[in-house]
DRENBA-959913 format. One line per field, with one value per residue (C-alpha): residue in three letters; residue number from 1; x, y, z. Coordinates in nm, 4 decimals. Each point is the difference from the previous one (the first is absolute). Layout:
BEGIN
type <- (ALA,...) $
seq <- (NUM,...) $
X <- (X,...) $
Y <- (Y,...) $
Z <- (Z,...) $
***
This chain:
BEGIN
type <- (UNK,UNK,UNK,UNK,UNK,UNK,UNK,UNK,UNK,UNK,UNK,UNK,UNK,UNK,UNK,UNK,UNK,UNK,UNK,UNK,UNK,UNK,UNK,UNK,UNK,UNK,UNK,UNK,UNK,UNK,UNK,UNK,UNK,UNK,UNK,UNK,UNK,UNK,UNK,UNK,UNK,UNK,UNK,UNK,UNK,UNK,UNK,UNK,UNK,UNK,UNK,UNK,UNK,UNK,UNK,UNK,UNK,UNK,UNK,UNK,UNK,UNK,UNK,UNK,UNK,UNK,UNK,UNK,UNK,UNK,UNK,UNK,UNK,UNK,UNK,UNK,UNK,UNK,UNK,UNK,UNK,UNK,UNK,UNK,UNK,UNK,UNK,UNK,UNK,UNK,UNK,UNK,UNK,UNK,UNK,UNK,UNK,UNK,UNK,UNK,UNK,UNK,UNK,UNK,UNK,UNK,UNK,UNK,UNK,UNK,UNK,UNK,UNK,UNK,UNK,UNK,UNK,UNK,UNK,UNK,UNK,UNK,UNK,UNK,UNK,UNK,UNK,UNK,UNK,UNK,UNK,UNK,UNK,UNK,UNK,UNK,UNK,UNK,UNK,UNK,UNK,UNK,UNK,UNK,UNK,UNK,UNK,UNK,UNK,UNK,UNK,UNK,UNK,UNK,UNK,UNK,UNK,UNK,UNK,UNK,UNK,UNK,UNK,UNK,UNK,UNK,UNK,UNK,UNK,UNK,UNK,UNK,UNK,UNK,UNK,UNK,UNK,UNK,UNK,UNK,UNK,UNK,UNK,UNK,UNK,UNK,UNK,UNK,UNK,UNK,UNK,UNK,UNK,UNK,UNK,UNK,UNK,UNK,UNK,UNK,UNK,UNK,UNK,UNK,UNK,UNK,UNK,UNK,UNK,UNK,UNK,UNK,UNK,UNK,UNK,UNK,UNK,UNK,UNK,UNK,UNK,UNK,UNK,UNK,UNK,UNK,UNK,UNK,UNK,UNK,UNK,UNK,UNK,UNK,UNK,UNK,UNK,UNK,UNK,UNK,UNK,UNK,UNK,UNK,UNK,UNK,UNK,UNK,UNK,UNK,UNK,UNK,UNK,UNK,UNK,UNK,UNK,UNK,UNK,UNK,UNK,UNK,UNK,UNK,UNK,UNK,UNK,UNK,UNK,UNK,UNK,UNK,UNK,UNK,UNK,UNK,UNK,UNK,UNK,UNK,UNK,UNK,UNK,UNK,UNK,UNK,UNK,UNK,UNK,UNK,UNK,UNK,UNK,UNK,UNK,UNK,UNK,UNK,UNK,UNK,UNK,UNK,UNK,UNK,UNK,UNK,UNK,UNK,UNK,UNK,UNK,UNK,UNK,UNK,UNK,UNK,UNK,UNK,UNK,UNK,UNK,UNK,UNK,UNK,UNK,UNK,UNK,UNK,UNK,UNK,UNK,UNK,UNK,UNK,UNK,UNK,UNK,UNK,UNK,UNK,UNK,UNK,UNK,UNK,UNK,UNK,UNK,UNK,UNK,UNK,UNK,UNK,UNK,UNK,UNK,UNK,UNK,UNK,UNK,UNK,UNK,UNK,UNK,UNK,UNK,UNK,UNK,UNK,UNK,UNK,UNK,UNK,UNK,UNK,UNK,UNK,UNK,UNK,UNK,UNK,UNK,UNK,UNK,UNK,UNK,UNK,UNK,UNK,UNK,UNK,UNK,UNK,UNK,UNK,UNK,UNK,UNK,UNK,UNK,UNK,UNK,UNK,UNK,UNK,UNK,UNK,UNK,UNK,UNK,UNK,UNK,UNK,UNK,UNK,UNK,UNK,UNK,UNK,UNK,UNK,UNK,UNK,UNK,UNK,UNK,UNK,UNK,UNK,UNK,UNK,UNK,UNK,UNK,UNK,UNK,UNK,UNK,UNK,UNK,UNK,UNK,UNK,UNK,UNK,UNK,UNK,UNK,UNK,UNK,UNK,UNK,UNK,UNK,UNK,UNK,UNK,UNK) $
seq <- (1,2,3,4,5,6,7,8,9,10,11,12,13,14,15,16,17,18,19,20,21,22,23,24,25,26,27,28,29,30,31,32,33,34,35,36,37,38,39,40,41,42,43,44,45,46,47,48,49,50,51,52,53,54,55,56,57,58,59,60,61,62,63,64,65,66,67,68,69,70,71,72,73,74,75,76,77,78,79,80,81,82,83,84,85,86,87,88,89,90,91,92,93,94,95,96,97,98,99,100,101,102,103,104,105,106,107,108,109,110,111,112,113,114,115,116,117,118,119,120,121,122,123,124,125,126,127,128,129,130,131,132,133,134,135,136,137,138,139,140,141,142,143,144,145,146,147,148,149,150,151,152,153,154,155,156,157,158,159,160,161,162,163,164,165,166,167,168,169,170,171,172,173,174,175,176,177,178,179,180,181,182,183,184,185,186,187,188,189,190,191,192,193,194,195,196,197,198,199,200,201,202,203,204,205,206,207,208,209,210,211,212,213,214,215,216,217,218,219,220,221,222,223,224,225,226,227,228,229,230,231,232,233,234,235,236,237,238,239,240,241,242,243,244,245,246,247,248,249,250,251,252,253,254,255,256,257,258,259,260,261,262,263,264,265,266,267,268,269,270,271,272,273,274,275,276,277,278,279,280,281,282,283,284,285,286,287,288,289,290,291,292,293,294,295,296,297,298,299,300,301,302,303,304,305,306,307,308,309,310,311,312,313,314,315,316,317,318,319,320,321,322,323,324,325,326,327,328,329,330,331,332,333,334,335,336,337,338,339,340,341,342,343,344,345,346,347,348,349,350,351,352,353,354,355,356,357,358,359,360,361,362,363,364,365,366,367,368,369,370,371,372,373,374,375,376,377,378,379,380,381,382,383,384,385,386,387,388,389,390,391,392,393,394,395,396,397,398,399,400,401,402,403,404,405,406,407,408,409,410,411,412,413,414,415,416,417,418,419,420,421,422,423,424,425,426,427,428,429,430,431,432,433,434,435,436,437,438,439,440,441,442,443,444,445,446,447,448,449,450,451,452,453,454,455,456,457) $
X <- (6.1712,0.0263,-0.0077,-0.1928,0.1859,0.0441,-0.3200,0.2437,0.0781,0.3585,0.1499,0.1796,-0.2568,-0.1054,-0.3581,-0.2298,-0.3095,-0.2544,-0.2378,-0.0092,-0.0768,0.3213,0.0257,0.3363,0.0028,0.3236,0.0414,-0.2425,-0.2722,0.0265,-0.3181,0.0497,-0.3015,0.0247,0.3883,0.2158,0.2584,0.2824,0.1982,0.3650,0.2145,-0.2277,-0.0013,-0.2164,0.1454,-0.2715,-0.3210,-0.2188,0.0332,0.2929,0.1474,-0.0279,0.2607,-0.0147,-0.1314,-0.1882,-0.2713,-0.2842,-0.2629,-0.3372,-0.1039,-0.1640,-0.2382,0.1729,0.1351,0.3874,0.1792,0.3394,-0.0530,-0.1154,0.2861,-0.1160,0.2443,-0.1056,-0.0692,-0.0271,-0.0141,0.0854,-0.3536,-0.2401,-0.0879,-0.1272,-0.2636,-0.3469,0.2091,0.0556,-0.2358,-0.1848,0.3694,0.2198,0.3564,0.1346,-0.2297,-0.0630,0.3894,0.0468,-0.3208,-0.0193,0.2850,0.3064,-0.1270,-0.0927,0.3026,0.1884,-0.1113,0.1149,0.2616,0.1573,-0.2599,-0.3101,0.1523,0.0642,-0.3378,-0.1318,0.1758,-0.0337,-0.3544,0.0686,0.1915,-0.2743,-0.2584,0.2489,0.0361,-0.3602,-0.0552,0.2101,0.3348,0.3302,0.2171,-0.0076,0.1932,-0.0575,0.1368,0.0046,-0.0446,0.2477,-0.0328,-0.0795,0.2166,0.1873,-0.3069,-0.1673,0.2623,0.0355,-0.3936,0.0712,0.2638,-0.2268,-0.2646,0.1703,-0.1174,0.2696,0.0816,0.1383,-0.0036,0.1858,-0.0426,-0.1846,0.2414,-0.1263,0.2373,-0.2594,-0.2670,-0.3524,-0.2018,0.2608,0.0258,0.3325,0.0086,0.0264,0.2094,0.3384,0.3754,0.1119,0.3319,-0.1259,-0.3056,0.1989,0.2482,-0.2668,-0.2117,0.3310,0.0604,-0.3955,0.0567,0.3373,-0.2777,-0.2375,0.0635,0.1354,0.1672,-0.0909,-0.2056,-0.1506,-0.3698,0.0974,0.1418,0.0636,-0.1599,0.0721,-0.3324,0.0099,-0.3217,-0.0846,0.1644,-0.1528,0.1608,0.3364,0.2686,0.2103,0.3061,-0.2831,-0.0397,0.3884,0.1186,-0.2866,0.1263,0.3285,-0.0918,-0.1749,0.2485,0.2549,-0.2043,-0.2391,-0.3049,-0.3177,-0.1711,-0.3646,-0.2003,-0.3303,-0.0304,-0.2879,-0.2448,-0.2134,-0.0021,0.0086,0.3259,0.1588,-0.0438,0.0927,0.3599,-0.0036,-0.0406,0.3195,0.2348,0.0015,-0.2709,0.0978,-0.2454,0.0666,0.1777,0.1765,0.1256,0.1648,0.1535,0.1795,0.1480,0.0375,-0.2033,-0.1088,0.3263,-0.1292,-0.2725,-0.2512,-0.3059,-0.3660,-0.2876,-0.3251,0.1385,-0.3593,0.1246,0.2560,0.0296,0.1534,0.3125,0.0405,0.0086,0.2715,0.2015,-0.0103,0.0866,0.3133,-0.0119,-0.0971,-0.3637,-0.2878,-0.3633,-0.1931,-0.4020,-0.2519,-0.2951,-0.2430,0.2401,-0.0334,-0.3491,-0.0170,0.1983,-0.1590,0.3173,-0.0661,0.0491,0.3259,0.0338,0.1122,0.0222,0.2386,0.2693,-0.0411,0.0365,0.3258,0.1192,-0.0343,-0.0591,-0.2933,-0.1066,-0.3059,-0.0131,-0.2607,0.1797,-0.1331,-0.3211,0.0072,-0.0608,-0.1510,-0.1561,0.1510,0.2667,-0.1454,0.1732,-0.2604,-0.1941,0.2044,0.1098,-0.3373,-0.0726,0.3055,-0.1284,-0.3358,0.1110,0.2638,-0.3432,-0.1505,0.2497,0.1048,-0.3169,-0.0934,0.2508,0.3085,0.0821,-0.0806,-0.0258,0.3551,0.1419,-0.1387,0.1335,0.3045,0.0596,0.0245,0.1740,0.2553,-0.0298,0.0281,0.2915,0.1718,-0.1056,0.2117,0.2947,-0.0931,-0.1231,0.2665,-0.1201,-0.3619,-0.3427,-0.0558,-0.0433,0.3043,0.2646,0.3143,-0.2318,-0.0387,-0.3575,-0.1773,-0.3150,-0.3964,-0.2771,-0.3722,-0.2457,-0.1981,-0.3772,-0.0602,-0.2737,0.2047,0.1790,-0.2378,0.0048,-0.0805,0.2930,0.0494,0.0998,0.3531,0.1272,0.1973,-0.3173,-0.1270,0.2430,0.0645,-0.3583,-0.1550,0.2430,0.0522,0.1789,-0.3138,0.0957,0.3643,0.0675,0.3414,0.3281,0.3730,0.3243,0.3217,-0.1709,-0.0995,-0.4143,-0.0480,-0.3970,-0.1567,-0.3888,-0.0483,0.1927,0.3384,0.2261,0.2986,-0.1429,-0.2559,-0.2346,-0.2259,0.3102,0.0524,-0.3342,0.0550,0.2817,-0.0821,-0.2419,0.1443,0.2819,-0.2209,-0.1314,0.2945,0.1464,-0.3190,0.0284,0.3717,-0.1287,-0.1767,-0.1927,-0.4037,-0.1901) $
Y <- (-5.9107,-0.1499,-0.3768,-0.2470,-0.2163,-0.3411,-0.2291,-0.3055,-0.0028,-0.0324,0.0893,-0.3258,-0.2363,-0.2762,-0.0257,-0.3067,0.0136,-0.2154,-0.2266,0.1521,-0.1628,0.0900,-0.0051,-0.0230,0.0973,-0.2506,-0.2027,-0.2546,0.2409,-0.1584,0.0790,-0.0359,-0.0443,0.1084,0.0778,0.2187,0.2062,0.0907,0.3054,0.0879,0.3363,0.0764,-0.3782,-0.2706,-0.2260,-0.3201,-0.0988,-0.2762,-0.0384,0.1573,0.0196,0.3381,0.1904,0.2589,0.2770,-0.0347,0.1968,-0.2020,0.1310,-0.2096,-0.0333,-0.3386,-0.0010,0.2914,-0.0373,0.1092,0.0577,0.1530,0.3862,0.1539,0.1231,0.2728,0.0438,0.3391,0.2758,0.4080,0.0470,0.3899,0.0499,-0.1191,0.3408,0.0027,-0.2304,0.0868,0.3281,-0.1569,-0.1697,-0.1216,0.0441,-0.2198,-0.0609,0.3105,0.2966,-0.1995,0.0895,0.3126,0.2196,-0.1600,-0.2031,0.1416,0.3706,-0.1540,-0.2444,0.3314,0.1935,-0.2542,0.1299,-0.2623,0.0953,-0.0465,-0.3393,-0.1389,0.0917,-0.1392,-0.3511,-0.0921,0.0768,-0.3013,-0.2271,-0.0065,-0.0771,-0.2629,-0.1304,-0.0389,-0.1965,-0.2545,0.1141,-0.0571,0.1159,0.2203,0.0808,0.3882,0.2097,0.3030,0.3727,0.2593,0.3521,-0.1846,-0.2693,-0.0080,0.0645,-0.2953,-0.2493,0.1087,-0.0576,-0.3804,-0.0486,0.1261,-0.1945,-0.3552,-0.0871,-0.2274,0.1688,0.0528,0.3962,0.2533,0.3659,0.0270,0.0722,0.2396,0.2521,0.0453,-0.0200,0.1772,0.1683,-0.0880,0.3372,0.1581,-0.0993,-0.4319,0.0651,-0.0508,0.0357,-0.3588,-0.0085,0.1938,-0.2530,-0.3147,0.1466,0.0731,-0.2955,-0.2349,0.2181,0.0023,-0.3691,-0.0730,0.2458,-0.2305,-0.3716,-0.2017,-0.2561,-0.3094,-0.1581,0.3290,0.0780,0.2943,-0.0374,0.2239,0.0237,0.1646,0.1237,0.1884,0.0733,-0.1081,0.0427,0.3135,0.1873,-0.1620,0.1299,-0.2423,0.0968,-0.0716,-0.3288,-0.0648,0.1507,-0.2347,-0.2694,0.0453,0.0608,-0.2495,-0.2694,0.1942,-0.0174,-0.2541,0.2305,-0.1607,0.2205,0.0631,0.1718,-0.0005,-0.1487,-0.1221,0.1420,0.1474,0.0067,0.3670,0.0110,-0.2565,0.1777,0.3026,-0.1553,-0.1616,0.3459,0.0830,-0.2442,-0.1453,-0.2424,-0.1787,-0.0705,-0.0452,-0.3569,0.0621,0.3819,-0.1672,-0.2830,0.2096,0.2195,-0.2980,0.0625,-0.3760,-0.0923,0.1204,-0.0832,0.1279,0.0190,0.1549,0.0943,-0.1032,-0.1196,-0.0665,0.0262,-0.2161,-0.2471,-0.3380,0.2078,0.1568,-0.3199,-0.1157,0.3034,-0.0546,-0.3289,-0.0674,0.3306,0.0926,0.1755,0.0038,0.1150,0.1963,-0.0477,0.3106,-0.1071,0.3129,0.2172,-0.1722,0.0272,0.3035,0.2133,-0.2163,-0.1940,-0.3649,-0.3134,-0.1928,-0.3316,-0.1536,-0.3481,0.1159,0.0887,-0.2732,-0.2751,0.2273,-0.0221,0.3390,0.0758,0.1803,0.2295,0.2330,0.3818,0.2231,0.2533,0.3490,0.1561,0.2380,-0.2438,-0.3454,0.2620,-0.3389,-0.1179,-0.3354,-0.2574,-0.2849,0.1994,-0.0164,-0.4300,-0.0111,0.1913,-0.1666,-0.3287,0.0885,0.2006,-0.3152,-0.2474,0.2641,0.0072,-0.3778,-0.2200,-0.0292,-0.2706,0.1761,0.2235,-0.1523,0.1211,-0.1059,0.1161,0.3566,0.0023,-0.1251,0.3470,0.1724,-0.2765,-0.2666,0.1618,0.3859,-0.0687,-0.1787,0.2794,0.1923,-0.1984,-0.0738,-0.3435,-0.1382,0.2538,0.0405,-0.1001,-0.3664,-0.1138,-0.2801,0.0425,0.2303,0.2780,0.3074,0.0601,0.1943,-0.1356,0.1142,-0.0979,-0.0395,-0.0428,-0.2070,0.1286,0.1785,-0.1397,0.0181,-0.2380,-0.2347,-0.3367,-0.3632,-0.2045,-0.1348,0.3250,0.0648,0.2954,0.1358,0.0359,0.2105,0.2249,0.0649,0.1008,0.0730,0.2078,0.3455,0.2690,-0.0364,-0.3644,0.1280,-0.0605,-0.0332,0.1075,-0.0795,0.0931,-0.1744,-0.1258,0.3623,0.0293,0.3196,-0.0246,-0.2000,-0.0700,0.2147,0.3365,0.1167,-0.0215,0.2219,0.2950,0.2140,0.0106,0.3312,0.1831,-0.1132,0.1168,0.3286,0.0501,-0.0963,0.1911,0.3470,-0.1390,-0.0579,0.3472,0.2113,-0.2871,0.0561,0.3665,-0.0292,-0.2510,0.3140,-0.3112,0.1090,-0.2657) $
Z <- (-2.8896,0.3298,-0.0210,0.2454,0.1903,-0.1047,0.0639,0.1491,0.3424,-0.1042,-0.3219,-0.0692,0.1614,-0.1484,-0.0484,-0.0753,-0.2503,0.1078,-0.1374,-0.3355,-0.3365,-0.1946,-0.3815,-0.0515,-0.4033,0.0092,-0.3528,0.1737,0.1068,0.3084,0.2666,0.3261,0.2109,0.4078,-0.0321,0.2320,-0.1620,0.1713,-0.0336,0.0941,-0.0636,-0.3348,-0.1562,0.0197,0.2292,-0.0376,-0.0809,0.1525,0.3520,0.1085,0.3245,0.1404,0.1862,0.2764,-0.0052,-0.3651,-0.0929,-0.0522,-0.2087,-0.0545,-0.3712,0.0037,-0.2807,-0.1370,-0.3558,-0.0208,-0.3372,-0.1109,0.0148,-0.3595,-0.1902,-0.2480,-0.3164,-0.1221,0.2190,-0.0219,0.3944,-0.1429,-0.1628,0.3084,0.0285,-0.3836,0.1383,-0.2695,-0.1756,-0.3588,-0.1034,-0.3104,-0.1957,-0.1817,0.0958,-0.2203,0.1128,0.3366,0.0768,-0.2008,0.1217,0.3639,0.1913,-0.1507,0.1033,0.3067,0.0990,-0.1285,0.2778,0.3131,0.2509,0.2034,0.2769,-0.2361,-0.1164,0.3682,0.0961,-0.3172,-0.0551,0.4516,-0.1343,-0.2623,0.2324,0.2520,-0.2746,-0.0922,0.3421,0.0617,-0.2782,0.0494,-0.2232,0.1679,-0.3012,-0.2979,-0.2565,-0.0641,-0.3229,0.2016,-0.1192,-0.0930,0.2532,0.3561,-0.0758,0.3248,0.2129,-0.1493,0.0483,0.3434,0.0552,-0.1766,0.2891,0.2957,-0.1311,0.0867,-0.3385,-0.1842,-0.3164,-0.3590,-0.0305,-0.1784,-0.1482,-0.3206,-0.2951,-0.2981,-0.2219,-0.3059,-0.1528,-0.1269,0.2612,0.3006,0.2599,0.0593,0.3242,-0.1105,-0.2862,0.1617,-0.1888,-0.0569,0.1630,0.3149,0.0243,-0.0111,0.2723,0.2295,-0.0536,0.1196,0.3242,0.0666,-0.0667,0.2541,0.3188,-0.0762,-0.0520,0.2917,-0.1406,-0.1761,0.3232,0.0972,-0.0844,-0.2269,-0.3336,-0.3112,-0.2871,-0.3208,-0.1648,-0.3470,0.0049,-0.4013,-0.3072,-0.0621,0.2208,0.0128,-0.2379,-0.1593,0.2378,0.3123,-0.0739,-0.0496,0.2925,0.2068,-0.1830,0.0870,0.3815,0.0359,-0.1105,0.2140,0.2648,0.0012,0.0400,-0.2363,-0.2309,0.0182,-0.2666,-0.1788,-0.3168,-0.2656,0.2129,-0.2592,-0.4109,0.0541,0.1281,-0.2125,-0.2764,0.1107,0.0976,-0.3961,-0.1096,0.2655,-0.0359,-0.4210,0.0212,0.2986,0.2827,0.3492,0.0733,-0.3946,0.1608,0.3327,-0.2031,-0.2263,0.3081,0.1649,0.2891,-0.0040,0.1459,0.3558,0.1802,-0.1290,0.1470,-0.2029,0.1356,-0.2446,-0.3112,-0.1086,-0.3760,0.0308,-0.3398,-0.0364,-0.1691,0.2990,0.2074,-0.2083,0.0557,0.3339,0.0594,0.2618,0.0628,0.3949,-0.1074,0.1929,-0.0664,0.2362,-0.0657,0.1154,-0.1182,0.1970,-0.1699,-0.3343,0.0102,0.1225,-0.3250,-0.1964,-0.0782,-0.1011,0.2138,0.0650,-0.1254,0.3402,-0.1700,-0.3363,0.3173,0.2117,-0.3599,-0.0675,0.3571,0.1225,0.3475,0.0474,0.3322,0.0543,0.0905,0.0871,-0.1968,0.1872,0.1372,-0.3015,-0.2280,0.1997,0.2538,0.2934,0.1324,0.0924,-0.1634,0.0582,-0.2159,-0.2936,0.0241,-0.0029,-0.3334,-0.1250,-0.0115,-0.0776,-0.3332,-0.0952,0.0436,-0.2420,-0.2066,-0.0476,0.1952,0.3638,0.0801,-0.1990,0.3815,0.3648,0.2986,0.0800,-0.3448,0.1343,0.3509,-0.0939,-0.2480,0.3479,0.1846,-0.1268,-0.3753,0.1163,0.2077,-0.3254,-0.1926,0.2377,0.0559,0.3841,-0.0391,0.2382,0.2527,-0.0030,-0.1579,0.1463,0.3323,0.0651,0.2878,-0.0456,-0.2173,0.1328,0.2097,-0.2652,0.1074,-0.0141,0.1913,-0.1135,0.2640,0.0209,0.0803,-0.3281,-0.1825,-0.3168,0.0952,0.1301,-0.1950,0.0105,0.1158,-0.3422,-0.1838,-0.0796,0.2293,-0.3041,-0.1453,0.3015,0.0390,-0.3671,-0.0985,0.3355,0.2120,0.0255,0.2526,0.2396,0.0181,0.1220,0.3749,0.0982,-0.2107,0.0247,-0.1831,0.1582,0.2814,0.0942,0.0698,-0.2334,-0.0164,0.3254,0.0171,-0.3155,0.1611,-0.1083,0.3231,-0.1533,-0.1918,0.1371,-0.2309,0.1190,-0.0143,-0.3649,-0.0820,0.1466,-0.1160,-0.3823,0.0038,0.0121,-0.2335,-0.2549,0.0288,-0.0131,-0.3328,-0.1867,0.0504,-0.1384,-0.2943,-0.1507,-0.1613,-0.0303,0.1585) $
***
C-alpha cells in the first residue's frame, strides 16, 4: 500500500508531551500529575519539567492520561479476516472445520491485506507491540504487513508438519520448513535494536513431529530466536497429545525434548498444575493469558496468581478476531483481573496488577523489559495517550488512575499513539496506513480466499 507520510514535521525531531498525567508502570507505580515528557531520536529523554530544545514538537495533552503503549503477547494478525466464521466450537473442531481450511487458503496478498487490517485495529487501540505466531501459506506477505505497520514486533511463520485434520497445503516436509523459516527469519528481523524480531512458532504439539520440535530447538539456541506456541489451552487438547506422545502432557513433552532450554514462551496455559511450575523453574518461560479467547472455546480460566507465586512472567493477548471477535487489548486486562477477583476474591488482582500484564509484566514476558513497558528516561517512546473528555474516565480526584484506566478504558478512549517516538495514531486517526484503502482492499481478498477455502459457510 502506499504509506502516509510521517505525522512529525521532521523525522528525527524531538517532540514534547504536554501536561499529561503519566503512569509510569515503573516498580514504584509512580504517577505523575501535570508532567511534560520529552522525547529524543525514539527514547524518552526526561520527565518533569524539562528543558525543551529547538524545534520540538509540542503536543498539548494536559489532563490527558499517558501510559506505556499496550504490548499484546499472543496474536493471530493472519485470521482478522475470520472475524464471526467459527463460532460456537471448541478448540479441536474450531481449527479443524474452520481456520485451518481458511488460514489454508491465504496467498501472501490475502495475508497482507488481512494482518495491515489487524495492525490498524491494533494501533487504534492503543497496542504498540505484539508478539504474533504467524500462519503457514501468506507467511511472507504477513510479515511484510507487521513491518509497514510500524508496529514493534515478535513475528514469524507458523510451523506445522502433522497432524489430524491439517490441509496439504500447512503440512510442510520438516527439513524444507526449518530452512525456510531461518531465511524468512534473516528478510525479516533487523537486528537486535530494530522493531522486528523472529519468532519461532510450532503451532502445538499436535501438529509438530518429534523431529519439528528438535530442529526448533536446535535453531533457536543457534540463533537466539524464542519459541512461541500454544499450550494447555484446553483439556481437549491435552489429552489428545497424552494419547500422542506416552502419557506425557504438554510442559512433560517439551521437557523431555528439551525444548525448556529456550525461551519459551505459551500462550494460555490455563491448565497449567503446580507440577508444571516446578518443571519450569530457571528455565526462560513465559505465560501468555487470553482470557476472551478462553472464554470464548469454553476453555477454563488461568490462574494468574499460581504464575505470578512461581515467578513467571505473565503478559496478555487478544489472541485473534476468530476466536475473541477484538483486537482491543484494554478489553482483555480488564477481563483478566476481573476473572482472577472471581477466581481468588476482589482484592487478589488490582487495577495496577492488570495494567501492568500489558506494560512492565508483558514486556518481561517478552524479554524487552530493558526497552519498553514503563515510562523512565532512556526507554524507547512506546507511549499511548487517553484523552481526557470521555466520561469513562471521569472520576473524583481521589481515585487511583490505575484503577481508571484498567477497568474503564477502551479504544474509544484512545487519542494519540507512538512507537519510537514516531506519532502512528494522532487525535484517534492512523497517520501512516490508509485505512479506506485497507478496507477496500480486504474486502475483495476475502472474497476471492473464501472462494478458494471451498469451506461452506
Amino acid at each position: 500500500m502506499i504509506l502516509k507520510e510521517s505525522s512529525s514535521p521532521v523525522p528525527d525531531s524531538p517532540i514534547l508531551l504536554r501536561g499529561g498525567t503519566l503512569l509510569t508502570l515503573d516498580a514504584g507505580a509512580t504517577v505523575l500529575p501535570g508532567a511534560d515528557l520529552l522525547i529524543r531520536e525514539g527514547r524518552i529523554a526526561s520527565l518533569g519539567s524539562p528543558e525543551v530544545p529547538p524545534g520540538t514538537r509540542v503536543m498539548d495533552v494536559s489532563g490527558c492520561l499517558v501510559l506505556p503503549g499496550l504490548i499484546q503477547g499472543h496474536l493471530h494478525l493472519g485470521q482478522t479476516f475470520f472475524r464471526g466464521l467459527a463460532e460456537e466450537r471448541r478448540l479441536l473442531s474450531w481449527l479443524r472445520e474452520r481456520i485451518w481450511p481458511l488460514e489454508a487458503a491465504h496467498d501472501d496478498e490475502s495475508a497482507y491485506w488481512c494482518s495491515l487490517l489487524g495492525a490498524a485495529e491494533c494501533l487504534l487501540s492503543g497496542t504498540t507491540t505484539i508478539q504474533d505466531i504467524g500462519i503457514g501459506p501468506g507467511a511472507a506477505g504477513l510479515l511484510k504487513a507487521i513491518t509497514e505497520s510500524g508496529l514493534r514486533a515478535f513475528a514469524g511463520q507458523c510451523l506445522m508438519d502433522s497432524g489430524d485434520g491439517l490441509p496439504a497445503a500447512m503440512r510442510l516436509d520438516t527439513d524444507a520448513a526449518l530452512a525456510a523459516t531461518e531465511a524468512l527469519g534473516d528478510r525479516f528481523e533487523d537486528g537486535p535494536e530494530g522493531r522486528q524480531r523472529y519468532a519461532l512458532n510450532p503451532r502445538f504439539i499436535l501438529t509438530c513431529s518429534d523431529a519439528l520440535w528438535v530442529g526448533i530447538r536446535d535453531l533457536s539456541l543457534r540463533r537466539g530466536w524464542p519459541v512461541h506456541t500454544h499450550a494447555l489451552e484446553q483439556r481437549d487438547e491435552t489429552l489428545a497429545v497424552r494419547n500422542l506422545k506416552g502419557g506425557r502432557d504438554e510442559i512433560e513433552y517439551f521437557a523431555d525434548q528439551g525444548v525448556l532450554t529456550t525461551d519459551l514462551r505459551i500462550a494460555h496455559g490455563v491448565w497449567a498444575t503446580g507440577e508444571h511450575l516446578k518443571l519450569v523453574r530457571g528455565s526462560r518461560f513465559s505465560v501468555v493469558h487470553c482470557p476472551s479467547s478462553n472464554l470464548k472455546l469454553g476453555s477454563g480460566i488461568a490462574d494468574l496468581l499460581a504464575f505470578r507465586r512461581a515467578g513467571v512472567p505473565v503478559g496478555v493477548g487478544t489472541d485473534a478476531t476468530a476466536c475473541s471477535n477484538q483486537l482491543d487489548n484494554f478489553a482483555e486486562l480488564r477481563l483478566a483481573a476481573l476473572l482472577q477477583k472471581v477466581k481468588h476474591g476482589p482484592d487478589a488482582f488490582s487495577g495496577l496488577d492488570a495494567l501492568r500484564l500489558a506494560t512492565s509484566e508483558g514486556a518481561r514476558a517478552l524479554g524487552l523489559q530493558k526497552e519498553i513497558g514503563t515510562i523512565e528516561p532512556g526507554k524507547r517512546a512506546d507511549l499511548v495517550v487517553l484523552a481526557s473528555d470521555r466520561p469513562e474516565l471521569w472520576a473524583a480526584p481521589q481515585a487511583d488512575p490505575h484503577d481508571l484506566v484498567a477497568f474503564g478504558a477502551s479504544r474509544s478512549t484512545v487519542r494519540h499513539v507512538l512507537i519510537e517516538g514516531k506519532v502512528e495514531v494522532e487525535d484517534g486517526r492512523l497517520t501512516r496506513l490508509d485505512l479506506e484503502e485497507i478496507y477496500r482492499e480486504s474486502e475483495r481478498c476475502l472474497g476471492d480466499l473464501i472462494r478458494r477455502s471451498e469451506v461452506d459457510l
